[in-house]
C-alpha positions as CSV (number, residue, x, y, z in Angstrom):
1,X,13.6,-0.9,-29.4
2,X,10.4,-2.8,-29.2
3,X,7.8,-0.5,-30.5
4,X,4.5,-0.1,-28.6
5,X,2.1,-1.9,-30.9
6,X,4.6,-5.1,-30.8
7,X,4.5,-4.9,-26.9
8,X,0.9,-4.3,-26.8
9,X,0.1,-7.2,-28.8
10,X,-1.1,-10.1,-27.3
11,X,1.0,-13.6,-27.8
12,X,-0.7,-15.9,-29.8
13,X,-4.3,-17.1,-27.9
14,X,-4.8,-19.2,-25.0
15,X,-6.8,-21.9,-25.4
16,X,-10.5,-21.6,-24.5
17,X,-10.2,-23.3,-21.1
18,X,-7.8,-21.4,-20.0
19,X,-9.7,-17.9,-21.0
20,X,-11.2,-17.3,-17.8
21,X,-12.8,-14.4,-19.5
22,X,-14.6,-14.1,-23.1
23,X,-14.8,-10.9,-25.0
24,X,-18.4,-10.5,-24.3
25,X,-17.3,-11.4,-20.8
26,X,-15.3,-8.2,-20.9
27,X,-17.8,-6.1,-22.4
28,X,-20.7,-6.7,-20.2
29,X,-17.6,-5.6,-17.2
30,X,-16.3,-2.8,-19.0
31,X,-19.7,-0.9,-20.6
32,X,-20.9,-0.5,-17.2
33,X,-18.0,0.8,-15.9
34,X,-17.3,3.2,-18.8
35,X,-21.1,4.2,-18.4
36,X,-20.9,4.9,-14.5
37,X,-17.7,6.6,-14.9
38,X,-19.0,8.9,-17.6
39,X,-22.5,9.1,-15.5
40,X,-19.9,10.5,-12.2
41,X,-18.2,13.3,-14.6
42,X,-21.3,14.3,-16.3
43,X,-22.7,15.3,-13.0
44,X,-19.2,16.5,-11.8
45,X,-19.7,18.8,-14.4
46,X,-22.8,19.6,-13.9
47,X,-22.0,20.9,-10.2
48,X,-19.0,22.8,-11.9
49,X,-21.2,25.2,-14.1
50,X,-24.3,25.4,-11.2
51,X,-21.4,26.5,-8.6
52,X,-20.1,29.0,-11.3
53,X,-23.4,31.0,-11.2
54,X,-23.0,31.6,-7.8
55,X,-19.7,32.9,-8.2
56,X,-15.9,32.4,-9.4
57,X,-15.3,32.7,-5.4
58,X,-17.1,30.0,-4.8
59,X,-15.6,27.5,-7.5
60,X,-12.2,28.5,-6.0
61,X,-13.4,27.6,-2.5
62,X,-15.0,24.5,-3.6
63,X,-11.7,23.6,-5.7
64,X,-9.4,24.4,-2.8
65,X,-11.5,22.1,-0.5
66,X,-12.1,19.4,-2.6
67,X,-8.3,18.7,-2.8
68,X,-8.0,17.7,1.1
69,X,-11.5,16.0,1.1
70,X,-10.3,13.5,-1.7
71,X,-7.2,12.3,0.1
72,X,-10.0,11.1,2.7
73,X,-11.9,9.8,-0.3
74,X,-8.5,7.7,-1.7
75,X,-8.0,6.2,1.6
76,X,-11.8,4.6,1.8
77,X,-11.1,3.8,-1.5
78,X,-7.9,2.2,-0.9
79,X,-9.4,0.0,1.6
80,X,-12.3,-1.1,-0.8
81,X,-10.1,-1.2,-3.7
82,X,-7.0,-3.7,-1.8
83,X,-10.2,-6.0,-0.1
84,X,-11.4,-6.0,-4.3
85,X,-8.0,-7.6,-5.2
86,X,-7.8,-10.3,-2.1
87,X,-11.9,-11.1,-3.0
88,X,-10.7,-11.6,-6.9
89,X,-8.0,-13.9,-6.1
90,X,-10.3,-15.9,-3.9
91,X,-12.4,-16.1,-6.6
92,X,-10.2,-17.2,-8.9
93,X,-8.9,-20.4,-6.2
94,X,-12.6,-21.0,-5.7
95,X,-12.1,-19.9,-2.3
96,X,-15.9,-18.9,-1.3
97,X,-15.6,-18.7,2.9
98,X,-12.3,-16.7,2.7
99,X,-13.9,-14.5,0.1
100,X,-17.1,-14.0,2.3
101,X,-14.8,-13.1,4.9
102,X,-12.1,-10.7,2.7
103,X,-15.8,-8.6,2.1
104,X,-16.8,-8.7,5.2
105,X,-13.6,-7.3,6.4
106,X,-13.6,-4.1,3.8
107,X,-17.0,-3.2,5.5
108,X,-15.3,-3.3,8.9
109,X,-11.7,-1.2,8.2
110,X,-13.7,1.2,5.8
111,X,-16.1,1.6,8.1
112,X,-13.9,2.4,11.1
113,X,-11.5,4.7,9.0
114,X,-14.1,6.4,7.6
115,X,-16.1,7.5,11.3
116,X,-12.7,8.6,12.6
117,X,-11.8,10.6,10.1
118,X,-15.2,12.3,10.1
119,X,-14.5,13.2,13.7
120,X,-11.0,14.4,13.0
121,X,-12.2,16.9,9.8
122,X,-15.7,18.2,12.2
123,X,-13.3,19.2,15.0
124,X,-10.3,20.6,13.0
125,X,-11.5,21.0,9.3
126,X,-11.8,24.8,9.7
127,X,-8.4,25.5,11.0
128,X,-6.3,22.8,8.5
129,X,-7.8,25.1,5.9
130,X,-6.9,28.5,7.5
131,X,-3.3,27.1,8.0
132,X,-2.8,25.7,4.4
133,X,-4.5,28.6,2.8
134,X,-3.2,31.8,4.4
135,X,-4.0,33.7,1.2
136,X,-6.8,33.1,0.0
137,X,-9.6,35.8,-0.4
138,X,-12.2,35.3,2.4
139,X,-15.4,34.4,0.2
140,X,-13.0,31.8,-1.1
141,X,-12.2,31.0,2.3
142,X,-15.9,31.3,3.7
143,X,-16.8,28.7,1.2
144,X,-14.2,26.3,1.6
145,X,-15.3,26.1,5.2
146,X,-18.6,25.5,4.4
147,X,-18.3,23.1,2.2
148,X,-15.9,21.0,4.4
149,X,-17.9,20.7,7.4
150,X,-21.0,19.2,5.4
151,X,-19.3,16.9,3.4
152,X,-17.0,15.2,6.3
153,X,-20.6,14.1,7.2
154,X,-20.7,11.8,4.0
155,X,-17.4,10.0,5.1
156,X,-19.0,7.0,6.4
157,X,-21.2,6.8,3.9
158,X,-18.9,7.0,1.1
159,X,-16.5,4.1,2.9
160,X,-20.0,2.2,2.9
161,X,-20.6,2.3,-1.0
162,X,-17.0,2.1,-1.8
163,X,-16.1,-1.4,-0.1
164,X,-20.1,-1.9,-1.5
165,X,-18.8,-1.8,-5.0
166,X,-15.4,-3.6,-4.5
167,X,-17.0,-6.5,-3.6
168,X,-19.7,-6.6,-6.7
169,X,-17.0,-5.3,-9.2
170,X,-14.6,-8.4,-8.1
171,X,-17.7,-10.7,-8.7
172,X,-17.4,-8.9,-12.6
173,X,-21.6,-7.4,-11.9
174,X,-20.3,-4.0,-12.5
175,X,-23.9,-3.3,-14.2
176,X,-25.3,-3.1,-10.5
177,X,-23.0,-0.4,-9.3
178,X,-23.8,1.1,-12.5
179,X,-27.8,1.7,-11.7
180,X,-26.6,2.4,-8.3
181,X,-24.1,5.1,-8.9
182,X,-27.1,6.4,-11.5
183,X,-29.5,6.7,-8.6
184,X,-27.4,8.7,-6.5
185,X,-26.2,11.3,-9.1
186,X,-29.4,12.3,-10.0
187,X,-30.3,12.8,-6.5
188,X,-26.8,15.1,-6.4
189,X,-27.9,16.6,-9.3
190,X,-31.3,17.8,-8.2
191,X,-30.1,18.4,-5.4
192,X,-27.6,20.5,-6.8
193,X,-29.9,22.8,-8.7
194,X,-32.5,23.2,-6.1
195,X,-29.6,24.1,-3.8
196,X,-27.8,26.6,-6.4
197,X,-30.2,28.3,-7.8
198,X,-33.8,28.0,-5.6
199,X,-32.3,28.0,-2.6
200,X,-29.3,30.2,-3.6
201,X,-27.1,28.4,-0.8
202,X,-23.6,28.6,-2.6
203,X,-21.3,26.4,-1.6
204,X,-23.9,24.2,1.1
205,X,-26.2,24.2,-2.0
206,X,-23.6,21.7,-3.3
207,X,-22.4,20.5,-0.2
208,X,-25.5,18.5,0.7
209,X,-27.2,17.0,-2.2
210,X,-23.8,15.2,-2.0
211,X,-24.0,14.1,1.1
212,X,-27.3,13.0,1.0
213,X,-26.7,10.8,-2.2
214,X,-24.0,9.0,-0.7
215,X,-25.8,7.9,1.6
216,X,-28.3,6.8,-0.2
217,X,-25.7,4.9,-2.3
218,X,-24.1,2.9,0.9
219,X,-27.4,1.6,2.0
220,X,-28.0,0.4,-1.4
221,X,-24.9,-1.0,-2.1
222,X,-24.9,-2.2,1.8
223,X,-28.6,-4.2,1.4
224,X,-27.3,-6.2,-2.1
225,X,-23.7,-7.7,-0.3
226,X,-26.0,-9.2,2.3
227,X,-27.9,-11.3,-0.3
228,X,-27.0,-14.7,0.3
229,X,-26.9,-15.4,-3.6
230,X,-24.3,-13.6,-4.6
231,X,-21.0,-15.3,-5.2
232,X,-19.3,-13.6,-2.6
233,X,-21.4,-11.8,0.5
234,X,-21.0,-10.3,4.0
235,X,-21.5,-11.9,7.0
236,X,-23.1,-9.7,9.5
237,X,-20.9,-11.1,12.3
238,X,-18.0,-10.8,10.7
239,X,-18.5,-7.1,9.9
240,X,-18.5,-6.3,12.9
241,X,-15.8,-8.5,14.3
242,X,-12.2,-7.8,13.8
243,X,-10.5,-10.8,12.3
244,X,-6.7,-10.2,12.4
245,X,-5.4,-12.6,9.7
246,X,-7.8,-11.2,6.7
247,X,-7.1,-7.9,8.0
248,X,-3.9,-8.3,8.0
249,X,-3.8,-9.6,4.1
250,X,-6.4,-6.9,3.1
251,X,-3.6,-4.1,4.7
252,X,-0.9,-5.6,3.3
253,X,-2.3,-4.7,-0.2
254,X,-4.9,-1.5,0.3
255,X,-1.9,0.3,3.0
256,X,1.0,0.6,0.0
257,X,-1.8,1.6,-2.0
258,X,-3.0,4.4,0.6
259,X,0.5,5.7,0.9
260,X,0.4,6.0,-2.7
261,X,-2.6,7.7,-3.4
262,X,-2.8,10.1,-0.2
263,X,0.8,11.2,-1.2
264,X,-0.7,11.3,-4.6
265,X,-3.2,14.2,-3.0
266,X,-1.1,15.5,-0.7
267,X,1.2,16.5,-3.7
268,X,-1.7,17.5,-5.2
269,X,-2.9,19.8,-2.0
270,X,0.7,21.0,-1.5
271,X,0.3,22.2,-5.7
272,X,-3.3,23.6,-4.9
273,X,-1.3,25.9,-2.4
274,X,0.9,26.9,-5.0
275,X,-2.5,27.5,-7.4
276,X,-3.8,29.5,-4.6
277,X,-0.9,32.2,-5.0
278,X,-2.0,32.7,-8.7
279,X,-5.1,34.5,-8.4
280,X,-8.9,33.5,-8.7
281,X,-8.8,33.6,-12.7
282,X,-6.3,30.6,-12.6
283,X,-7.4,29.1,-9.3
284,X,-10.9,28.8,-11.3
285,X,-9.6,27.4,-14.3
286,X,-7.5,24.7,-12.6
287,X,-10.3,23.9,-10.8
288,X,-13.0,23.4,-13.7
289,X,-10.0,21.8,-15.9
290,X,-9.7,19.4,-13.5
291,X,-13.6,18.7,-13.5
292,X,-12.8,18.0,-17.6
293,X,-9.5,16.0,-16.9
294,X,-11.6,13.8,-15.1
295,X,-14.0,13.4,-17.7
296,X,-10.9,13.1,-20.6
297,X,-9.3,10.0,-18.0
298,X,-12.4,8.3,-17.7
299,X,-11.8,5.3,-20.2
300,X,-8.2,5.0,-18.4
301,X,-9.9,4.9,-14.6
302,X,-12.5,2.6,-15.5
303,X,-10.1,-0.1,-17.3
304,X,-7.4,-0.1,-14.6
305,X,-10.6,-1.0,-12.2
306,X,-11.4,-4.2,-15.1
307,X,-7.8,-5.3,-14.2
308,X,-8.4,-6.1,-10.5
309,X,-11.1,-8.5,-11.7
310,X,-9.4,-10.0,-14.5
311,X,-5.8,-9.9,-13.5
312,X,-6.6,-11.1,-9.8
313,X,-8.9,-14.1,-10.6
314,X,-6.2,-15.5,-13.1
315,X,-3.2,-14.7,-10.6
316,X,-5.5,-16.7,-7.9
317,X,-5.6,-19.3,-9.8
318,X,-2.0,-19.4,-10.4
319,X,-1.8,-18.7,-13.7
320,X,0.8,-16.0,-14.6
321,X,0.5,-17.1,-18.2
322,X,-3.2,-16.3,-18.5
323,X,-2.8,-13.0,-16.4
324,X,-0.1,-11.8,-18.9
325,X,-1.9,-12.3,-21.9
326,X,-4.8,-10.6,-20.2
327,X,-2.7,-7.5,-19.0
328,X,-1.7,-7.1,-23.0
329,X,-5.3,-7.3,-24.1
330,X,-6.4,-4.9,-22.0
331,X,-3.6,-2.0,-22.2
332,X,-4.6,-2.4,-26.1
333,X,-8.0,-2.1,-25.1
334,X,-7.4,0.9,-23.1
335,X,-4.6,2.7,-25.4
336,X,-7.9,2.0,-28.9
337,X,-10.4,3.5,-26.2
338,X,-8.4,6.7,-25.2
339,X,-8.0,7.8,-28.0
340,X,-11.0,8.0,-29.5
341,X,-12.3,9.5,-26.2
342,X,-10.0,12.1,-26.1
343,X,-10.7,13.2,-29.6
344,X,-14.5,13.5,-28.9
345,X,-14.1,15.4,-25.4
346,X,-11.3,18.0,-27.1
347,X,-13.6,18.4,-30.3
348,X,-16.6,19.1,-27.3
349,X,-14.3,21.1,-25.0
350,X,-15.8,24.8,-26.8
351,X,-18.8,23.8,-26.7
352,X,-19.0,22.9,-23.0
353,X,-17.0,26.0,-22.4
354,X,-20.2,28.3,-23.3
355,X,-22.2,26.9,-20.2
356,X,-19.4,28.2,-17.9
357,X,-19.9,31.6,-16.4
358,X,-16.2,32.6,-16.2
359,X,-14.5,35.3,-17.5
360,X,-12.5,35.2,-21.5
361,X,-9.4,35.2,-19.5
362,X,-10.3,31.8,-17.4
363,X,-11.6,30.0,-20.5
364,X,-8.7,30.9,-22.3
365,X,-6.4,29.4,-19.7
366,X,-9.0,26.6,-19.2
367,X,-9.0,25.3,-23.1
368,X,-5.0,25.4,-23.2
369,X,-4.6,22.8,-20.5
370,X,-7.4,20.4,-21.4
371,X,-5.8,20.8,-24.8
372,X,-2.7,19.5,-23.1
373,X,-3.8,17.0,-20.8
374,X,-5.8,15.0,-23.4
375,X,-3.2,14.8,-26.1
376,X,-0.8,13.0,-23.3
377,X,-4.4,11.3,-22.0
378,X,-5.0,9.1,-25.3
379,X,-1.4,8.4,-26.0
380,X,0.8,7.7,-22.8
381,X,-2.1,7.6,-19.3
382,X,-3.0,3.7,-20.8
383,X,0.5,2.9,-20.0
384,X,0.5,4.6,-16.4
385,X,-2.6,4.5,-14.9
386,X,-4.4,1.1,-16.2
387,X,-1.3,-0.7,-16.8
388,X,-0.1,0.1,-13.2
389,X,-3.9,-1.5,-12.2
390,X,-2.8,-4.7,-13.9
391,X,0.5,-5.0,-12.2
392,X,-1.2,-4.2,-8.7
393,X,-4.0,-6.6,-9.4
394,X,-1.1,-9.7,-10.1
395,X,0.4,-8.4,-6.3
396,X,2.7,-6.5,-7.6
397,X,1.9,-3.8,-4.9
398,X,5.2,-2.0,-3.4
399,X,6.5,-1.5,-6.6
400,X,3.6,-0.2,-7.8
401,X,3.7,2.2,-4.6
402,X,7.3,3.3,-4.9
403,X,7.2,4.0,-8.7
404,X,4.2,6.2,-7.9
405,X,5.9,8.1,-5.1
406,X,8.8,8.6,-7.5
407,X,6.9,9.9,-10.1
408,X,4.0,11.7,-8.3
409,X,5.7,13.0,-5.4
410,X,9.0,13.6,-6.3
411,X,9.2,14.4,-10.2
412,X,5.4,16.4,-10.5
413,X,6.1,18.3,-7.8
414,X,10.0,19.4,-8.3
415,X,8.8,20.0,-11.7
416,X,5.2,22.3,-11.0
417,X,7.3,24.8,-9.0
418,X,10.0,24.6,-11.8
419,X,7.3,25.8,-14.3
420,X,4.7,27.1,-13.0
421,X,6.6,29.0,-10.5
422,X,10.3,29.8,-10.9
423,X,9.7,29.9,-15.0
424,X,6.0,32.0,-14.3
425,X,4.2,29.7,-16.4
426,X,1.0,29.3,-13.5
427,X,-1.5,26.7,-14.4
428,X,0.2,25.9,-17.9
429,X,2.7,24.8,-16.2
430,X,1.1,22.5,-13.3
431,X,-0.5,20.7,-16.2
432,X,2.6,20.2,-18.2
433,X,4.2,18.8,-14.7
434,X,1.4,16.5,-14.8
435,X,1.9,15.2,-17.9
436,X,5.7,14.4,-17.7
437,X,4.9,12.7,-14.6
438,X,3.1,10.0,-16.7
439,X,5.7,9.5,-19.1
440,X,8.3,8.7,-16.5
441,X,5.6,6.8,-14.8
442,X,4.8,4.6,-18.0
443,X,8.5,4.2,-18.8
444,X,8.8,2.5,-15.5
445,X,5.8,0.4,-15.9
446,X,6.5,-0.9,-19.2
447,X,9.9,-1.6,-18.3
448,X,8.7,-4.0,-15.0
449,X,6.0,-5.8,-17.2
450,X,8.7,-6.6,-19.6
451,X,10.9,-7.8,-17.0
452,X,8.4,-10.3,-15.5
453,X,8.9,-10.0,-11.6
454,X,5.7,-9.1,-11.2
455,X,4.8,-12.9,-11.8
456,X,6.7,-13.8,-8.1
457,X,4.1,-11.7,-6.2
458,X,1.4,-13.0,-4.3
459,X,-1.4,-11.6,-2.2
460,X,-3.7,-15.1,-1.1
């Protein structure tokens, strides 16, 4: 069998016309990102040990509710993040009016998505919550509530920033939504501590500095894609027109990847009800262990978002060759980079654990699976989550989407209950589920890469 490194390495170099991207190229796309991503955790985590002083209730509640609110959050993102592959590949076929209208069109859908489902979550937030959480404790509860009905506010303007940021990171200026991501988290961060702990508003103390900084964010992010110097820009008009043919190729990429990712969440809520049943020690550290996941997967979330650049502007400009040798470059990229990540946040992990106020029994549980989730992090994610970015980005999209609900839907979830229920191994097992869901998942992906049919697929 071919090992890893051998697959992994790229064949031998394209010539210099055809690299479309040069390794400084690369690193002034992928230091941003790294840098934003890393700026986004560190005030994740930030919010995770101000909520914890005002109580393990409150993390739970916060945890609970931030499971539904992100399968909002993946559909905005969806939008943005199929509009950022259709924008690439225009890019890459020198295609600047269509790509001025495929913008355009991700403020419009986002946009329109984003106000209904605010509307939706204001009028029936409260009782969703009641329904899917008939157990929980009712401080747990009382702040789940709360934190819902603030946040739904921020829908709009998270749609806003997120098609925002597609368009400038398919342009490769992924230093602007760098400062601009900067700007709003420390806004949610002082927000956050004047909300926490001199306002001592609990759960609305966190609720709103995150609100306000996204808004912030969209009319940032809205002001620079209406400058008329940018390589790609939106057009006013067309924003708020409806054009049915871009739509229609924007849908055709960003809806298999909805279905995808907000059955992704949904597994992930249904498994959060499952959590619920285990008590507030393990609700707590699931919930701050996710918080440290996220920061342990940064490196692999921010390269599979430097494949839709690369990958689509080669595939737009019809060169399968140049976006294989690309695909291979980066999963090495990402496979060198996640390692040495994971090392450093493990080696930090009991350090960070001393600014938590949780009890020995929920740091105990917490270090286990973070212990866990990064091993499997640095040495198998690069194959699931960037490499499944790179196919994506080429068109590859249903595949992509059915692999994912295979592996997400089906295997994580058949196998959390397995452990964590029927064999009583709690939150252990949920992140050893996780995990096995990634090697199936990169199995699959490798072996599709191999066979090259993601070369037939085309989005433009």
């Amino acid at each position: 069998m071919t090992s890893i490194k051998q697959w992994i390495e790229p064949k031998p170099l394209l010539s210099s016309e055809r690299q479309r991207f040069s390794n400084s190229a690369l690193k002034a796309i992928i230091v941003p990102l790294l840098i934003e991503q890393l700026l986004q955790l560190v005030v994740g985590l930030a919010d995770t040990m101000m909520v914890s002083y005002a109580g393990e209730e409150v993390v739970a509640g916060v945890g609970l509710d931030t499971m539904i609110y992100t399968v909002f959050i993946y559909l905005f993102t969806s939008i943005s993040a199929g509009g950022a592959i259709v924008v690439s590949q225009y890019l890459g076929n020198k295609k600047r009016e269509s790509a001025d209208l495929a913008a355009s069109q991700i403020f419009h859908l986002g946009g329109l998505l984003s106000v209904c489902c605010m509307i939706l979550m204001l009028l029936f937030g409260s009782g969703l919550l009641k329904i899917m959480y008939p157990q929980t404790e009712p401080e747990t509860m009382d702040a789940c509530i709360t934190y819902m009905q603030i946040v739904a506010i921020s829908f709009p303007a998270n749609a806003l920033y997120n098609a925002g940021s597609a368009v400038y990171r398919s342009m490769g200026r992924t230093k602007v939504t760098m400062w601009v991501s900067l700007s709003a988290n420390l806004i949610n961060v002082a927000g956050n501590a004047i909300g926490i702990f001199a306002l001592k508003a609990g759960a609305a103390g966190v609720a709103w500095p995150t609100t306000i900084s996204w808004f912030v964010a969209a009319v940032i992010m809205t002001g620079l894609c209406l400058k008329k110097g940018n390589e790609v820009c939106i057009i006013p008009k067309l924003v708020f027109r409806l054009n049915r043919s871009m739509s229609k190729r924007i849908l055709g990429v960003a809806i298999p990847n909805s279905i995808e990712n907000t059955l992704f969440q949904a597994a992930k809520v249904v498994l959060g009800m499952l959590v619920a049943t285990f008590g507030t020690s393990q609700i707590a550290a699931n919930t701050t262990g996710q918080t440290i996941w996220s920061l342990s997967a940064c490196i692999n979330t921010s390269m599979a978002t430097v494949f839709i650049t690369v990958v689509g502007q080669c595939v737009g400009a019809w060169d399968t060759e140049a976006a294989e040798w690309y695909i291979r470059k980066l999963t090495r990229l990402s496979l060198v980079l996640a390692v040495i990540w994971n090392i450093i946040v493990t080696a930090l992990t009991p350090l960070m654990l001393l600014f938590y106020d949780l009890s020995d029994e929920t740091k105990h549980l917490l270090l286990i699976i973070v212990i866990i989730h990064n091993v499997f992090c640095a040495f198998v994610q690069p194959f699931s989550g960037p490499l499944s970015g790179g196919l994506r980005a080429a068109g590859d999209i249903k595949f992509s989407m059915w692999n994912s609900i295979f592996t997400t839907v089906i295997c994580r979830t058949f196998l959390s209950f397995l452990l964590a229920k029927w064999l009583g191994m709690g939150v252990i097992g949920i992140t050893l589920a996780m995990v096995l869901d990634w090697c199936i998942k990169a199995v699959i992906n490798i072996w599709r890469f191999k066979s090259g049919k993601w070369k037939d697929k085309r989005v433009i």
